[in-house]
Backbone as CSV, one residue per row, in Angstrom:
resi,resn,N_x,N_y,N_z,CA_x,CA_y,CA_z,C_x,C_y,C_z
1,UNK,-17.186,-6.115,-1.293,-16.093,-5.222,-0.901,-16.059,-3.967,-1.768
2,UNK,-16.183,-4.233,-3.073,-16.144,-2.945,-4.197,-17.193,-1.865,-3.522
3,UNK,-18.775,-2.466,-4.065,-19.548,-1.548,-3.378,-19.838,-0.965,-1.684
4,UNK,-19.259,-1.729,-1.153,-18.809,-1.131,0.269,-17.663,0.112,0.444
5,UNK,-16.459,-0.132,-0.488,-15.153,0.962,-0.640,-15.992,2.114,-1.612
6,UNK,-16.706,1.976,-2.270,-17.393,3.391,-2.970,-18.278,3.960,-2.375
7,UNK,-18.892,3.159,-1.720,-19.676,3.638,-0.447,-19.329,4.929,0.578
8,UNK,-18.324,4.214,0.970,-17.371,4.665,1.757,-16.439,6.160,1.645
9,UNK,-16.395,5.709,0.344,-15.030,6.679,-0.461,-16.212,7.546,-0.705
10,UNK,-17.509,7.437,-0.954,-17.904,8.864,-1.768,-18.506,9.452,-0.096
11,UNK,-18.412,8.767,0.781,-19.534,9.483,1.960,-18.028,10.193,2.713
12,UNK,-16.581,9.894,2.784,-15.892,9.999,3.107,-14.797,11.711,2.202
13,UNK,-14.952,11.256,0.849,-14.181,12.236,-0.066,-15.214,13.247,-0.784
14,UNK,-16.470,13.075,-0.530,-17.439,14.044,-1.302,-18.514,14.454,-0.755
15,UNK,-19.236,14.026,-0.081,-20.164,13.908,1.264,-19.473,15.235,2.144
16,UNK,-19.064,14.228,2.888,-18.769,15.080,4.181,-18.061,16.271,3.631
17,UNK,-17.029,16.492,2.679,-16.638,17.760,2.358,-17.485,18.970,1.713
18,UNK,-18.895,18.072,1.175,-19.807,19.068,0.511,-20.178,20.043,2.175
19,UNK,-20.999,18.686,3.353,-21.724,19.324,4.489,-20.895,20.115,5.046
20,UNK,-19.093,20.040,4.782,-18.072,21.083,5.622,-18.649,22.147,5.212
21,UNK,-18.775,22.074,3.960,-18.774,23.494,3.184,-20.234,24.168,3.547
22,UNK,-21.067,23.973,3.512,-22.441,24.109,3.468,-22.136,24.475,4.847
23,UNK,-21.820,23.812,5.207,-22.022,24.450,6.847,-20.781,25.464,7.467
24,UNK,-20.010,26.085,6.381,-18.967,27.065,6.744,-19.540,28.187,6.206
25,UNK,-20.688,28.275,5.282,-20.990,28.966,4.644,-22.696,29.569,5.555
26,UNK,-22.779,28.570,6.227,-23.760,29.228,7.018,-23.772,29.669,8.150
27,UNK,-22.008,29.147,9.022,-21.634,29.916,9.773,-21.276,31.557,9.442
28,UNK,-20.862,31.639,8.417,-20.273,32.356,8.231,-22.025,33.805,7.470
29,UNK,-22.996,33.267,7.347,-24.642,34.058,6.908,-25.038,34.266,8.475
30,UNK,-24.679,32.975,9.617,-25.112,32.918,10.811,-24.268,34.388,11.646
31,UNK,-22.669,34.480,11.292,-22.394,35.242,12.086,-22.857,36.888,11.819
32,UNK,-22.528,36.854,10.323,-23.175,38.194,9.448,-24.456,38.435,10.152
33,UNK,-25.333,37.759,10.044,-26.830,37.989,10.702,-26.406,38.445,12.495
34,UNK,-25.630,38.107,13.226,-25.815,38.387,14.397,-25.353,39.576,15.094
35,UNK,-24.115,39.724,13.691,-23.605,41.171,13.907,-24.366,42.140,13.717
36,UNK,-25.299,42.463,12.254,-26.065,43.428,12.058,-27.543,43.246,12.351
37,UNK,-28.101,42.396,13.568,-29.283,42.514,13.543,-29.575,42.621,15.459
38,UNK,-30.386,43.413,15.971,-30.702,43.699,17.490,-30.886,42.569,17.975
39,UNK,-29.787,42.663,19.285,-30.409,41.365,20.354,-32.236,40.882,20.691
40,UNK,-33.019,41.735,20.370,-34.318,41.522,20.523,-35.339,41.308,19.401
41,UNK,-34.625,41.404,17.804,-35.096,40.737,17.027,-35.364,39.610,16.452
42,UNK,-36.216,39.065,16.197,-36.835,37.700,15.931,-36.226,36.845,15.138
43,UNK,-35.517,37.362,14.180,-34.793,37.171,12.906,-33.666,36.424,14.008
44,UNK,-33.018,36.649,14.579,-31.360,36.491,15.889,-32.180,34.917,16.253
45,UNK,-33.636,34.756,16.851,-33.927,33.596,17.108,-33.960,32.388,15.894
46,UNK,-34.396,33.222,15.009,-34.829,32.183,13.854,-34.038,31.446,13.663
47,UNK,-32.509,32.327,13.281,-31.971,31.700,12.364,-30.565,31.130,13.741
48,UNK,-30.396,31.472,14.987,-29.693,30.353,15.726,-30.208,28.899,15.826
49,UNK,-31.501,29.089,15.860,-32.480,28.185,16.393,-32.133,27.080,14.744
50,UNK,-32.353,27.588,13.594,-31.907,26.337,12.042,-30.470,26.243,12.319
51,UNK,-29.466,27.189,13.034,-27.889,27.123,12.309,-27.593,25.517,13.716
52,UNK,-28.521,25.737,14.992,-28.224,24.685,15.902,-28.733,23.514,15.216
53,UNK,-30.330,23.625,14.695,-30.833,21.956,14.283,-29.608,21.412,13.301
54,UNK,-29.443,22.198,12.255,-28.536,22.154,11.034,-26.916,21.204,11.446
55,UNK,-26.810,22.012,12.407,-25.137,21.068,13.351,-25.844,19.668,14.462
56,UNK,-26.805,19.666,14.638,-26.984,18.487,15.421,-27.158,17.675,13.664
57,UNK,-27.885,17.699,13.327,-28.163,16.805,12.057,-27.215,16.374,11.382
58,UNK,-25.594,17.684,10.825,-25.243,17.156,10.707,-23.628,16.309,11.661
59,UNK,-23.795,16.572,12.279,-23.006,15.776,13.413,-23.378,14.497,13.507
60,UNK,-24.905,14.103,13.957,-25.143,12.961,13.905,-25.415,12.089,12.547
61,UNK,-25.388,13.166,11.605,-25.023,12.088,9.957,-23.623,12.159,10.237
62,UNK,-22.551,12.190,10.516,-21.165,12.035,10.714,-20.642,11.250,10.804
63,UNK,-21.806,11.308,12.666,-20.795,9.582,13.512,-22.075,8.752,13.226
64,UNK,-23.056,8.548,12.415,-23.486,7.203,11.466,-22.839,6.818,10.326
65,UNK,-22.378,7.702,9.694,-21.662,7.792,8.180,-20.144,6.878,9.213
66,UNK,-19.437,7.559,10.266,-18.437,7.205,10.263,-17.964,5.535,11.021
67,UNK,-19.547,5.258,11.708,-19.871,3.788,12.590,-19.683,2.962,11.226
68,UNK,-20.287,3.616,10.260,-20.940,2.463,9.011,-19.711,2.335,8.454
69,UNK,-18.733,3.538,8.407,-17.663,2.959,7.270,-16.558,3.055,8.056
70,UNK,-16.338,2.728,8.955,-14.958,2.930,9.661,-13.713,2.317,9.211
71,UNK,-14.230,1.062,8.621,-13.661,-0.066,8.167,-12.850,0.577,7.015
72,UNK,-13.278,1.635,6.121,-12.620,2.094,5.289,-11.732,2.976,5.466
73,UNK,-11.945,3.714,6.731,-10.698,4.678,7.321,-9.609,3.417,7.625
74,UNK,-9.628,2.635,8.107,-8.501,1.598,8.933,-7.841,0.919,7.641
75,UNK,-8.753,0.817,6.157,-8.147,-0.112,5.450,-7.157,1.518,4.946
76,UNK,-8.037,2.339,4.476,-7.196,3.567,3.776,-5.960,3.778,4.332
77,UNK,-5.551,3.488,5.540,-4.244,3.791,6.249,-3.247,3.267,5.703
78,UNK,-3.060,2.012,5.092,-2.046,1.009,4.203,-1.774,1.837,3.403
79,UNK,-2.818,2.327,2.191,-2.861,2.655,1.093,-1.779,3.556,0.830
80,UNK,-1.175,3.670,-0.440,-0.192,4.409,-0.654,-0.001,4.469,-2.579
81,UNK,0.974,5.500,-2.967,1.053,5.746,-4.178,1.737,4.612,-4.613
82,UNK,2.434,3.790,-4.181,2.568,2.493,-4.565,1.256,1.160,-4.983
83,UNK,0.715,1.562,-4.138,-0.450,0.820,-4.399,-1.972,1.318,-5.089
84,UNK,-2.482,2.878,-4.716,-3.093,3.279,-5.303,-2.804,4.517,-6.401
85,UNK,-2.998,4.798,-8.094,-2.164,5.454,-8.232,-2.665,6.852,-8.359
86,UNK,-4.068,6.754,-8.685,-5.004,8.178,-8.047,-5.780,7.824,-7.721
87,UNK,-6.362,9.163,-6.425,-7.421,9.044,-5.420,-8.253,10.119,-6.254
88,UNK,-9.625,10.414,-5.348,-10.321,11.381,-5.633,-10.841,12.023,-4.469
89,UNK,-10.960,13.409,-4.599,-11.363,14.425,-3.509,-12.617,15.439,-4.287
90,UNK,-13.186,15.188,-3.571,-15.003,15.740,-4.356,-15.143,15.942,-6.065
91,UNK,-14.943,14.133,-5.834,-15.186,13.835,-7.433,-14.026,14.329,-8.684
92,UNK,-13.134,14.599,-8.137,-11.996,15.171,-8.880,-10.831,14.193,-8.964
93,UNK,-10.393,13.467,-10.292,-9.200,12.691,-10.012,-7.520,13.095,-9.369
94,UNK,-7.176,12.962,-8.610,-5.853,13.483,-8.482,-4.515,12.510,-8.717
95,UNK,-3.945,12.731,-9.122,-3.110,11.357,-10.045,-1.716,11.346,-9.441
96,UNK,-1.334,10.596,-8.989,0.344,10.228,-8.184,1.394,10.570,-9.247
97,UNK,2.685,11.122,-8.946,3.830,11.245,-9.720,3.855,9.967,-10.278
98,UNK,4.210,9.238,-11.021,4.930,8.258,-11.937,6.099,7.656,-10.759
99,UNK,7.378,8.711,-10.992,8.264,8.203,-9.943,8.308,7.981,-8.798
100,UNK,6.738,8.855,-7.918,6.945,8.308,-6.376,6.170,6.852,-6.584
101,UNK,4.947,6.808,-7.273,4.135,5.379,-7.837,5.161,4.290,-8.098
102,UNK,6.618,4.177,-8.714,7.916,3.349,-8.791,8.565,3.257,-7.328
103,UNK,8.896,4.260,-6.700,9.566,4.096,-5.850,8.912,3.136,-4.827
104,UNK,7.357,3.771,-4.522,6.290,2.961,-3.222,6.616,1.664,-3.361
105,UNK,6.783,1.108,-4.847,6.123,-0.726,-5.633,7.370,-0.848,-5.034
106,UNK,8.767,-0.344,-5.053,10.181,-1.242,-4.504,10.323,-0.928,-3.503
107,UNK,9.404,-0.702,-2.048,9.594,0.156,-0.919,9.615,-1.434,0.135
108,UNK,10.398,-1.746,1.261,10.113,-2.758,1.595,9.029,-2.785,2.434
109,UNK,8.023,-1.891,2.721,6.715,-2.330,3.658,5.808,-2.323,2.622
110,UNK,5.681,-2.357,1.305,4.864,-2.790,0.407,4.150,-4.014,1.131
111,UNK,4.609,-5.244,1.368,4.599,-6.310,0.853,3.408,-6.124,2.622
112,UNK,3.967,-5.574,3.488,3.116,-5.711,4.983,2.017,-4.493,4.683
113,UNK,1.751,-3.583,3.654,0.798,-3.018,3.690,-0.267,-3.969,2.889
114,UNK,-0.181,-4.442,1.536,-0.396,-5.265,1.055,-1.305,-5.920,2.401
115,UNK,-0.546,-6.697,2.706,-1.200,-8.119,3.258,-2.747,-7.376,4.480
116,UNK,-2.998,-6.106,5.026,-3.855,-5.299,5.451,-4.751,-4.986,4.670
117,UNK,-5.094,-5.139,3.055,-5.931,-4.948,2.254,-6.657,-5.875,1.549
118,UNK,-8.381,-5.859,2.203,-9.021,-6.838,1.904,-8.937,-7.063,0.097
119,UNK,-8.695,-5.641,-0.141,-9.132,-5.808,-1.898,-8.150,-6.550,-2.803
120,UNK,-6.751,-7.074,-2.243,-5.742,-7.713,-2.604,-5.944,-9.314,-1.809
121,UNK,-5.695,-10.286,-2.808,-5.441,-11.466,-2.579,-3.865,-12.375,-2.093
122,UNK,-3.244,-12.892,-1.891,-1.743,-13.387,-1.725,-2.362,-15.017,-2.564
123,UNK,-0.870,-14.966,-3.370,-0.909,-16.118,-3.936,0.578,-16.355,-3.609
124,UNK,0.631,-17.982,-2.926,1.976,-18.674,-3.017,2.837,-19.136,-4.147
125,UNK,4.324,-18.535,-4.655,5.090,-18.588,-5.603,6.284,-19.188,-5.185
126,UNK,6.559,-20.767,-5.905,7.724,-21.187,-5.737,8.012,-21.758,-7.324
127,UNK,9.520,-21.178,-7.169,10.089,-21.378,-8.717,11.508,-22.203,-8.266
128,UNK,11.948,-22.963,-9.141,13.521,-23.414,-8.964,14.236,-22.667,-8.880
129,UNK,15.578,-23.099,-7.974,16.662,-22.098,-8.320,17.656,-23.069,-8.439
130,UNK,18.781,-22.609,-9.540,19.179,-23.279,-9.790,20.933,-22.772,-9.995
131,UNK,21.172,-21.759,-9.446,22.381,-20.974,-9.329,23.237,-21.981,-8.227
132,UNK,24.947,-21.936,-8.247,25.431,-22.523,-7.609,26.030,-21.570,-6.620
133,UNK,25.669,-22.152,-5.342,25.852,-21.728,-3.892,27.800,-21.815,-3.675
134,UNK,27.893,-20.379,-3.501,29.282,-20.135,-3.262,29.302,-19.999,-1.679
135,UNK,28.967,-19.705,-0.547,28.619,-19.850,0.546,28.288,-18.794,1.075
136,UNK,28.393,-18.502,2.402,27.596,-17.524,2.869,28.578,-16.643,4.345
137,UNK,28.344,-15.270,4.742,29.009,-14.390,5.247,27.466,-13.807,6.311
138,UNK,27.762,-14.647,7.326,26.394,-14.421,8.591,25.356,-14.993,8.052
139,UNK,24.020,-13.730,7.254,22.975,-14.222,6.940,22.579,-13.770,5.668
140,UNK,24.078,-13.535,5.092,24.216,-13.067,3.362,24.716,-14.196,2.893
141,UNK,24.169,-14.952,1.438,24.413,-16.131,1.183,25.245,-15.517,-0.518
142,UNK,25.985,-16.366,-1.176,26.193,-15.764,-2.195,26.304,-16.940,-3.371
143,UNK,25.978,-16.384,-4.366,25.700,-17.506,-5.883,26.396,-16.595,-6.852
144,UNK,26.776,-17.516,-7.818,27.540,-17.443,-9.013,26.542,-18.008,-10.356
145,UNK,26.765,-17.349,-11.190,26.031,-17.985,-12.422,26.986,-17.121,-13.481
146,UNK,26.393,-17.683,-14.923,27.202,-16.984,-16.502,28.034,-18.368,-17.091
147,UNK,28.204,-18.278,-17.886,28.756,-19.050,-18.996,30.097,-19.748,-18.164
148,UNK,30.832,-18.676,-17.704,32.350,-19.496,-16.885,32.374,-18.846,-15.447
149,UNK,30.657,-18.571,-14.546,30.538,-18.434,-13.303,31.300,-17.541,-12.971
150,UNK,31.697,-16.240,-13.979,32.124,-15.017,-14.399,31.431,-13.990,-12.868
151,UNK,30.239,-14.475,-12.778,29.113,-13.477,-11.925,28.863,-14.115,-10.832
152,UNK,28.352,-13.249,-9.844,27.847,-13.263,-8.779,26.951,-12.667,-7.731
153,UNK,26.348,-12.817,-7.338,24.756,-12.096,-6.426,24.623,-12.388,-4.880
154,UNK,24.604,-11.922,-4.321,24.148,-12.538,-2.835,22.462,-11.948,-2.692
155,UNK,22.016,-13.193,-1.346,20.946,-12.903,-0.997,20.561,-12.728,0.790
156,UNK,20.036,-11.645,1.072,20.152,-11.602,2.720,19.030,-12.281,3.263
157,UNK,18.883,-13.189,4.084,17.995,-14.134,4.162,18.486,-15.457,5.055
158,UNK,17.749,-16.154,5.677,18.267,-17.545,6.627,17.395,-18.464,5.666
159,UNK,18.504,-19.541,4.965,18.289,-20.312,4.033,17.409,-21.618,5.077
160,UNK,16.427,-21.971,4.368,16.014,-23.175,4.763,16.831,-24.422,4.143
161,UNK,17.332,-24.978,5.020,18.664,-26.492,4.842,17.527,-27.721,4.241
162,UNK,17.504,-28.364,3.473,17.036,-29.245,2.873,17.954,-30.678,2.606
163,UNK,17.272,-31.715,2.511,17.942,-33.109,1.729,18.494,-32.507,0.363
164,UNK,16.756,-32.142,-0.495,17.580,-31.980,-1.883,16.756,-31.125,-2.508
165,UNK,15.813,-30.537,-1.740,14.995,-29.194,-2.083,15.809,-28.235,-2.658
166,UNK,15.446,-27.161,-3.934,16.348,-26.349,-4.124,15.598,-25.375,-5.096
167,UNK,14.971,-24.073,-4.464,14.086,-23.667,-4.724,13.778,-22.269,-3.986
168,UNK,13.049,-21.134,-4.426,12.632,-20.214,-4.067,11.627,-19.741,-3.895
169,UNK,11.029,-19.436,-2.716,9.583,-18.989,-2.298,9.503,-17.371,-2.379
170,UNK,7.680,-17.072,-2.533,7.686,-15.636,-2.809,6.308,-15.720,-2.592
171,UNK,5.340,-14.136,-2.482,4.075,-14.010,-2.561,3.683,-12.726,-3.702
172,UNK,2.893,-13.384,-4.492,2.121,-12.452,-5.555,0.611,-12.041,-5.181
173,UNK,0.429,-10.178,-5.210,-0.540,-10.210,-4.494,-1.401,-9.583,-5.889
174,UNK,-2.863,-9.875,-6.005,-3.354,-9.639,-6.955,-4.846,-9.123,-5.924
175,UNK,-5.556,-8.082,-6.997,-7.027,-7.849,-6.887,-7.908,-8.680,-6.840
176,UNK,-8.308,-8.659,-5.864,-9.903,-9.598,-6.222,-11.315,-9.276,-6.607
177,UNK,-10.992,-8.362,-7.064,-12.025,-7.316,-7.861,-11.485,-6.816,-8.744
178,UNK,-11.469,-6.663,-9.858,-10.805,-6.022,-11.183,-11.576,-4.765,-11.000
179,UNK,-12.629,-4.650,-10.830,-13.352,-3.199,-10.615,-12.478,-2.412,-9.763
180,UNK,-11.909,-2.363,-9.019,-10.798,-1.694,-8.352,-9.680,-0.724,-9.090
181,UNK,-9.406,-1.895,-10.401,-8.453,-0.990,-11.201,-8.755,0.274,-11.933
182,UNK,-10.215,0.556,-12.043,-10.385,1.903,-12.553,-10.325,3.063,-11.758
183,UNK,-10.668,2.791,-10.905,-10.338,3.834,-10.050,-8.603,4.083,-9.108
184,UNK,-7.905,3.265,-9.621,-6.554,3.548,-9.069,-5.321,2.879,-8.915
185,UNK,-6.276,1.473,-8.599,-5.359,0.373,-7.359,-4.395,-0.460,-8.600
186,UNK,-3.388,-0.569,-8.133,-2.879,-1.424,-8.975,-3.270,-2.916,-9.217
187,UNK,-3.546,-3.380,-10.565,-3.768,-4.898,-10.438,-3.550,-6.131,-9.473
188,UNK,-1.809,-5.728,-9.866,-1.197,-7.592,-9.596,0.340,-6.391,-8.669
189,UNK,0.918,-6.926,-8.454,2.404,-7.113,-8.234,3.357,-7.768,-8.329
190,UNK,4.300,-7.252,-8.561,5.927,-8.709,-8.845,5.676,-9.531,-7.748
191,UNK,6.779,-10.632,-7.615,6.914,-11.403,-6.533,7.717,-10.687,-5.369
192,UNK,7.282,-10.921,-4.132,7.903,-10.733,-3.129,8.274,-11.925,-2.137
193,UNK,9.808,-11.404,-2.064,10.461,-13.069,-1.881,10.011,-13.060,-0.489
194,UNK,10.391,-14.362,-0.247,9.950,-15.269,1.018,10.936,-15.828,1.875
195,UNK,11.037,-17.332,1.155,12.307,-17.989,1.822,12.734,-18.581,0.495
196,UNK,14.487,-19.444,0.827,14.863,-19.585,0.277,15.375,-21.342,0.884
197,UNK,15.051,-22.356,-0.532,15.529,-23.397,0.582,16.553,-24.493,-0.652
198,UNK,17.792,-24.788,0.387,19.383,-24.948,-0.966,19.429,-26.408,-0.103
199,UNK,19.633,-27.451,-0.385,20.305,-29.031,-0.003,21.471,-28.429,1.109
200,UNK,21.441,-29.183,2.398,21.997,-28.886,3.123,24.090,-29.207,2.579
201,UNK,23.817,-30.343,2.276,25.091,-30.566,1.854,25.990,-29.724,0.898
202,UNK,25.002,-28.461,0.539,25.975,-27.088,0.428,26.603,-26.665,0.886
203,UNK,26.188,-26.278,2.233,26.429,-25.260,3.332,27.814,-25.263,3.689
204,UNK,28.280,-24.280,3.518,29.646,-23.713,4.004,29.834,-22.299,4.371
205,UNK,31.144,-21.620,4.342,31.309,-20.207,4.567,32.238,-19.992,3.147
206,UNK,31.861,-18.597,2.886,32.168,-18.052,1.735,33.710,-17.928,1.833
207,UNK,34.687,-18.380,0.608,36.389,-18.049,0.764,36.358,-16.923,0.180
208,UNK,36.119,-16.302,-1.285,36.678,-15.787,-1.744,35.736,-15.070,-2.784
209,UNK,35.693,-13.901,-3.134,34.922,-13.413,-4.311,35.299,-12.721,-5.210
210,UNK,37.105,-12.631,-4.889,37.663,-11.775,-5.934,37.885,-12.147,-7.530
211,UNK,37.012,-13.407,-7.798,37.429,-13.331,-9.450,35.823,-12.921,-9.754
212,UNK,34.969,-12.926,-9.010,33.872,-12.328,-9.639,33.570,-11.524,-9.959
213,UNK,32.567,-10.968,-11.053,32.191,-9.425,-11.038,30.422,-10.122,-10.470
214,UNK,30.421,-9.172,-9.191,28.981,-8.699,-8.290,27.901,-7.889,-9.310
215,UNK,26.799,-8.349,-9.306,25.618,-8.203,-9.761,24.117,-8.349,-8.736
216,UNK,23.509,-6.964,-8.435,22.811,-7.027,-7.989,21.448,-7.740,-7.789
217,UNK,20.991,-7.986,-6.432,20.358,-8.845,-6.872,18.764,-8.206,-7.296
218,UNK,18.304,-7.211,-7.267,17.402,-6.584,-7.803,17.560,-6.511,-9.601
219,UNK,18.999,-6.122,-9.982,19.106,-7.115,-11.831,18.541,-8.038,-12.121
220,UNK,19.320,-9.179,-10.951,19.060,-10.478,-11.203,17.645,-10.955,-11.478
221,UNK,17.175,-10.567,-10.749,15.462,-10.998,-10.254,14.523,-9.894,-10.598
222,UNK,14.438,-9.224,-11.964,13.809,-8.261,-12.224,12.571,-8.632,-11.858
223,UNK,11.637,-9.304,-11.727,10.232,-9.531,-11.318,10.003,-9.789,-10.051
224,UNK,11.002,-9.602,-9.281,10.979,-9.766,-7.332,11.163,-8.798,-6.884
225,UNK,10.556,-8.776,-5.425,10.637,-7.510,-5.131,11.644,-8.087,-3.925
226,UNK,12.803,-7.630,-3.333,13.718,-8.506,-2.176,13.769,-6.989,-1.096
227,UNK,12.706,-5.608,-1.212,12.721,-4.970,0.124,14.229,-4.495,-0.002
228,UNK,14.473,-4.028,1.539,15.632,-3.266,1.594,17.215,-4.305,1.538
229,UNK,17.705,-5.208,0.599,18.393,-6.091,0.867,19.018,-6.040,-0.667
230,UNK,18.129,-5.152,-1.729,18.815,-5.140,-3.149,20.365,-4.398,-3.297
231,UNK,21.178,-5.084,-3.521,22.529,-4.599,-3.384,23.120,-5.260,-4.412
């Protein structure tokens, strides 16, 4: 996969922008020549006759270059400053803001661009939870935790009902090539939650939340990523 994406990336970001050039530059000797030289001079044949071979050649290095790597245009589409944090354009690094590179990682289609990129792996993450279930308002569930259950968090989500399961699912997506990270891509990522599954014999509807003080749940869960639902 590595040497296939450099492949790709240099016939794609350095390649083809060299032959643009090369060949804007000989349109541009091609038109000069046609202006100042007689329709019946030899010179007018010569050089239509290289500026045509020159565009068939490179046209058809194009759509071979572009049959062979297509695969890398379709994966590049995911890609983003969240995930990659500089690209390169004819060998030149160009480096992402810092803050849009933060914003992409907490963006909620991270987690579905992600899963489109061969160069990232998904690993299954389940941890306990162990907060007590104050109940729930539709498909917002809400928990209390702190010393005298002082606090409180909700989570937006359809709880999986269990006997006595009580626990939280998530996916961690990591490189499967470390060679990747020099050139941009981010390593690993936080967790991105999943489902959530509480002993059914919880389940109720929420009374009351006015002795709590609300705490977000993006605080709570600094190493999760919970998409557009952090409140």
């Amino acid at each position: 996969m590595y040497s296939f994406w450099m492949d790709a990336e240099r016939f794609y970001t350095f390649t083809m922008p060299i032959v643009v050039i090369v060949l804007l530059v000989m349109a541009f000797v091609y038109v000069f020549v046609m202006s100042y030289t007689e329709k019946d001079q030899q010179s007018r044949g010569v050089i239509t006759g290289w500026f045509g071979l020159m565009l068939l050649i490179s046209l058809g290095y194009f759509i071979y270059g572009h049959l062979e790597y297509n695969a890398w245009v379709e994966q590049n589409d995911y890609i983003h400053p969240g995930i990659r944090k500089h690209s390169y354009i004819l060998g030149i690094q160009t480096d992402e803001d810092d803050q849009l590179v933060q914003a992409f990682q907490r963006a909620s289609s991270l987690y579905g661009n992600l899963t489109e990129l061969d160069m990232y792996e998904a690993e299954k993450v389940t941890l306990p939870f162990s907060y007590e279930y104050l109940g729930s308002q539709e498909d917002t569930h809400y928990f209390s935790f702190g010393e005298d259950d002082q606090y409180a968090f909700r989570i937006r989500t359809s709880v999986n009902w269990t006997e006595d399961v009580r626990e939280i699912q998530g996916w961690r997506f990591k490189l499967t090539d470390d060679r990747f990270e020099p050139i941009g891509f981010t390593r690993e990522f936080d967790f991105f939650f999943d489902s959530l599954y509480l002993p059914a014999d919880e389940q109720r509807e929420l009374q009351d939340l006015s002795g709590f003080q609300m705490i977000s749940t993006g605080d709570m869960f600094s190493g999760w990523i919970f998409g557009d639902q952090q409140f």
